[in-house]
C-alpha positions as CSV (number, residue, x, y, z in Angstrom):
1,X,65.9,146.6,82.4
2,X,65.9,142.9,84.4
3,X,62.5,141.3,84.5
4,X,62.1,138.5,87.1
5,X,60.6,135.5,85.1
6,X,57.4,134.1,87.4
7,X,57.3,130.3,86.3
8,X,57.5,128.5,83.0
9,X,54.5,126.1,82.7
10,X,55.3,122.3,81.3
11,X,53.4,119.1,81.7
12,X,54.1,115.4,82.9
13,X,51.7,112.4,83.7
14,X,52.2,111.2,86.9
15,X,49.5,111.2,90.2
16,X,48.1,114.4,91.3
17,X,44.9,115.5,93.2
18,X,42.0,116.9,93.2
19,X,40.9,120.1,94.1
20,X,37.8,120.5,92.1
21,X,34.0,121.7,93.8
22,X,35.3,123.8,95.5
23,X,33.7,126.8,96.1
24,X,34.5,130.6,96.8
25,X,32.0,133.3,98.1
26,X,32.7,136.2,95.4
27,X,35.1,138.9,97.5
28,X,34.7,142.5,97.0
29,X,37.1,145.6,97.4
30,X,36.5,148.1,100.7
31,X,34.6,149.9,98.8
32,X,32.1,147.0,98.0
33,X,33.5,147.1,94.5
34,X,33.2,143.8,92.7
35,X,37.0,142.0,92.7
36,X,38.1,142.2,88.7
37,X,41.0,142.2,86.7
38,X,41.1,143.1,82.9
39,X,43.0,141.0,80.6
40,X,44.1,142.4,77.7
41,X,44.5,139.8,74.8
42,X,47.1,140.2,72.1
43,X,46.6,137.4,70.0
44,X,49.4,137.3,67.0
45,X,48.0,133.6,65.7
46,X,43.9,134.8,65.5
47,X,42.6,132.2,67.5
48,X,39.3,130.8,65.8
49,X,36.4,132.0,67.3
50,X,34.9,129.4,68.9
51,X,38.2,128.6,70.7
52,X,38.9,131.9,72.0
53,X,35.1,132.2,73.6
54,X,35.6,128.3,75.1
55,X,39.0,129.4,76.3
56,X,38.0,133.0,77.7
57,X,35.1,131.1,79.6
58,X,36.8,129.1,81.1
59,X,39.5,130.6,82.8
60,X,36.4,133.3,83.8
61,X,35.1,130.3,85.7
62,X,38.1,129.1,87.2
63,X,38.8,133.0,88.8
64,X,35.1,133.4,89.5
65,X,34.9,130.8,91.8
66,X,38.4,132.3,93.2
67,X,36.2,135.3,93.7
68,X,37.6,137.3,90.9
69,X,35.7,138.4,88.3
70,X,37.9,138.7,84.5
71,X,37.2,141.0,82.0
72,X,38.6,140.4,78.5
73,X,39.7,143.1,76.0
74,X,41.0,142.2,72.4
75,X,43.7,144.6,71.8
76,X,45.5,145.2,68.0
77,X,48.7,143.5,67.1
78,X,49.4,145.7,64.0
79,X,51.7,148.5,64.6
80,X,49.9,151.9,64.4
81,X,46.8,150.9,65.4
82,X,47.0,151.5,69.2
83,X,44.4,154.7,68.5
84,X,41.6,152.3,67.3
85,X,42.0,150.3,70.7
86,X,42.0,152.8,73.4
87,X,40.9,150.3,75.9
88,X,44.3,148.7,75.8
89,X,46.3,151.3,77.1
90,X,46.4,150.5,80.7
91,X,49.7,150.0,81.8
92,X,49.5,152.1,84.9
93,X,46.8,150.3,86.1
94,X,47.7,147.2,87.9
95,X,44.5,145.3,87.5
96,X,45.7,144.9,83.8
97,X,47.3,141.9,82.9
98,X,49.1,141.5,79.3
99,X,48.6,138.2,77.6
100,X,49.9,137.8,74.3
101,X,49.8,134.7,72.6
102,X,52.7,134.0,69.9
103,X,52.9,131.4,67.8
104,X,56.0,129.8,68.4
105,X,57.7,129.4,71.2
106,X,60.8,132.0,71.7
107,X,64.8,131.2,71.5
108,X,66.4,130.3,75.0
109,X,63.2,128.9,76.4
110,X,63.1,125.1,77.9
111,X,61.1,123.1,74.7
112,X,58.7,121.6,77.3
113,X,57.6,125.6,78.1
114,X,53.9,126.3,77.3
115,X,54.1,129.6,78.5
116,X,55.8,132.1,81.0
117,X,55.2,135.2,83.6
118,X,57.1,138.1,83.7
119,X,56.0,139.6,87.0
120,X,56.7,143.2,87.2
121,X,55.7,143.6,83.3
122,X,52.5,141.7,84.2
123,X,53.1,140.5,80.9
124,X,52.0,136.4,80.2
125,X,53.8,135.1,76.5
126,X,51.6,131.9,75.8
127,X,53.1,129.5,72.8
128,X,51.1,128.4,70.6
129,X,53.2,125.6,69.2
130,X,53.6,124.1,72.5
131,X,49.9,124.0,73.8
132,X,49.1,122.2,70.3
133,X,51.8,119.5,70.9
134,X,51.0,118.9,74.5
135,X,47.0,118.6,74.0
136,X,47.6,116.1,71.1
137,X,49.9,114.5,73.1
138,X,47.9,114.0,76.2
139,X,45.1,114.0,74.0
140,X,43.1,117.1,75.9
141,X,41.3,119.1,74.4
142,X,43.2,122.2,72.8
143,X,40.8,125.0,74.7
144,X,41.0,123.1,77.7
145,X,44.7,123.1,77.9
146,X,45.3,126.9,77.0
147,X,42.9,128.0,79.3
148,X,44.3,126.2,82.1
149,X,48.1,127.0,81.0
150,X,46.6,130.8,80.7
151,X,45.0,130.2,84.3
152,X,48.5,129.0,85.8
153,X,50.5,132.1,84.3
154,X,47.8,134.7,85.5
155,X,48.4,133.0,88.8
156,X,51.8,133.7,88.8
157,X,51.1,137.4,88.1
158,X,49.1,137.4,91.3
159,X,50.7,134.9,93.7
160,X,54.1,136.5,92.8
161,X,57.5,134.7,92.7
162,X,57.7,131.2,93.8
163,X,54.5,130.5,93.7
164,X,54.5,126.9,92.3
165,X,52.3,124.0,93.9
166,X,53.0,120.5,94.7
167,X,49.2,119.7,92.8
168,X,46.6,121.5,91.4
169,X,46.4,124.2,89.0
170,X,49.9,126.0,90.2
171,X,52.0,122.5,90.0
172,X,55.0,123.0,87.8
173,X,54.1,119.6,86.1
174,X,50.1,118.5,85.6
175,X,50.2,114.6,87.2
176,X,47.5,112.4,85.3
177,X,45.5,112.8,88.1
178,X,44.9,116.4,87.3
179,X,44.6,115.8,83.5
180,X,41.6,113.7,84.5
181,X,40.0,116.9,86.7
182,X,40.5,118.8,83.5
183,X,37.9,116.5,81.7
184,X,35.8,117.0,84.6
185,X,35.3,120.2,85.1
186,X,39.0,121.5,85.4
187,X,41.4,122.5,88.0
188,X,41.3,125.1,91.0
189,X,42.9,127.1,93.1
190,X,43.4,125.5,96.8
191,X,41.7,128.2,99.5
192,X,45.0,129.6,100.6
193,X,45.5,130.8,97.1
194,X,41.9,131.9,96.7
195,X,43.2,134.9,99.8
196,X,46.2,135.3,98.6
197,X,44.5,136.1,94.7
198,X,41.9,138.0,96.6
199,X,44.0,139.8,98.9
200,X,46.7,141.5,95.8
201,X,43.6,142.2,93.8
202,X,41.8,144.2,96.6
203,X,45.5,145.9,97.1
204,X,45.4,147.1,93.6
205,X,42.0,148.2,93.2
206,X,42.4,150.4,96.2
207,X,42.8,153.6,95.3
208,X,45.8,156.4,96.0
209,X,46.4,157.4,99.4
């Protein structure tokens, strides 16, 4: 089966811009339903704690303001164990995204790749290795950048193919400019996203004619 790859997330300091305070009215479905996606989290390096909550929080806030609501579910990584999680069985439903964190990155991938979308699997691979090395290097703190590398990939899940940005939270390369909205209060989606996110969410809520 061929899986269409939805953006690989890397980093470089150059200028950027700014989209941060801006602010979304929360959407909701036709049938007044609240906008929300479920992300279920299979995390094969056991993130501590407090890093997981700062992470989860934050990219809650970035969709929140997008007028999404997220929902997080911890799923099992051991094999056999799918029973003890039934919440994570939900891959008919396409308001349920996959993100697995690993903790290297995988062969064949460009070494600047933080992450990666594949689309139709609604399946995000997030790298471990590389989210270390590039918040030491640009000396960010590591929640911060995994939640805004987590951000970009779910983004590519709901934007679709091609859906990189010359700035801002979907640019293919963070500018120093953006590094610096990070530290104050992180990046956004510009409005034309925010319809775009809103408008394939309300889509797959609806139900079945």
């Amino acid at each position: 089966m061929s899986w269409q790859l939805g953006g690989i997330f890397c980093f470089a300091i150059m200028l950027g811009f700014n989209h941060a305070g801006q602010a979304v009215t929360q959407e909701t479905g036709k049938n007044g339903d609240t906008l929300r996606v479920k992300v279920l989290l299979f995390d094969f390096v056991q993130l501590p704690v407090k890093t997981q909550q700062q992470v989860e929080g934050q990219v809650a806030k970035i969709y929140r303001e997008a007028g999404v609501e997220m929902e997080w579910i911890p799923c099992s990584t051991g094999e056999g164990q799918t029973a003890l999680y039934p919440r994570c069985t939900g891959y008919e439903n396409a308001t349920h995204l996959f993100l697995r964190i690993h903790p290297h990155m995988r062969k064949g991938m460009k070494s600047e790749a933080a992450g990666e979308a594949i689309i139709p699997a609604r399946i995000i691979n997030i790298f471990w290795d590389r989210i270390q090395y590039e918040a030491n290097n640009l000396r960010v703190p590591v929640p911060e950048v995994l939640a805004h590398v987590i951000a970009h990939e779910i983004g590519h899940l709901l934007l679709g193919p091609n859906s990189h940005a010359p700035a801002g939270i979907m640019a293919a390369k963070w500018r120093f400019r953006d590094l610096i909205n990070i530290f104050q209060g992180g990046l956004r989606f510009t409005p034309q996203e925010c319809d775009r996110i809103n408008a394939e969410v309300m889509k797959r809520q609806a139900p079945p004619l």
